[in-house]
N, C-alpha and C positions, 0 to 999 in steps of 0.2 A: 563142166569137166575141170579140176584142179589145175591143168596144165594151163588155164588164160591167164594164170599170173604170170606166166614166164615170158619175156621179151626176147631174151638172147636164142637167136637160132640154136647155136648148139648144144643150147643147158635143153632145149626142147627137142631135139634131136635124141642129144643121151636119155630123156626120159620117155620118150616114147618106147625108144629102142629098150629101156629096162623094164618096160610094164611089157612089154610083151613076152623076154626074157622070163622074167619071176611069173608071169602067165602061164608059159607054157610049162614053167617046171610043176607050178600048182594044180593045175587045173582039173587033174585028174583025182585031184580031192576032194574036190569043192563039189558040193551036192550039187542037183540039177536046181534048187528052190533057191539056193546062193549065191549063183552064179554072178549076178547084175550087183550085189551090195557085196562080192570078196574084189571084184575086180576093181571098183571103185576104192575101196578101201584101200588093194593094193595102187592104187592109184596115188592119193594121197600119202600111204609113205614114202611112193618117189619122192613129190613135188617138194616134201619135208627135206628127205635124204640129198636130193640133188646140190644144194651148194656145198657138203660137207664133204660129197665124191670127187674123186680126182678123173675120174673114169669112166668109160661104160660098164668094166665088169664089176670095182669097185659099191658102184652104184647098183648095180645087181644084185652082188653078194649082201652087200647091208641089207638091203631091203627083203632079201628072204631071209636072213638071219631077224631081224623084225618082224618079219610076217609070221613064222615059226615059233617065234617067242611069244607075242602073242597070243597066238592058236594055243597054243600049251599051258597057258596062264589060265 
């Protein structure tokens, strides 16, 4: 899982708490064949997004704004 690099309770905290967030807002797009490689993937834009977020919702919002962007690409 991306999240072993993270030491700091709280940066691991906020990202679980935003994969779940950006989860549940996606999830009902994600085909049933998808499921295991979007969640990872959204997985990995936390672990990226996280030092640049001030926040949980911040960190949220980026990362579906990313996630979206590149679904559309």
């Amino acid at each position: 899982m991306p999240f072993s690099s993270m030491s700091d309770p709280a940066d691991l905290a906020r990202a679980y708490a935003a994969l779940e967030a950006v989860w549940n807002e996606v999830r009902d797009t994600i085909p049933e064949a998808d499921i295991e490689k979007e969640r990872t993937r959204i997985a990995y834009l936390v672990t990226a997004s996280v030092p640049m977020a001030l926040d949980e919702d911040e960190l949220t919002q980026s990362v579906l704004l990313q996630y979206r962007q590149s679904a559309s690409a």
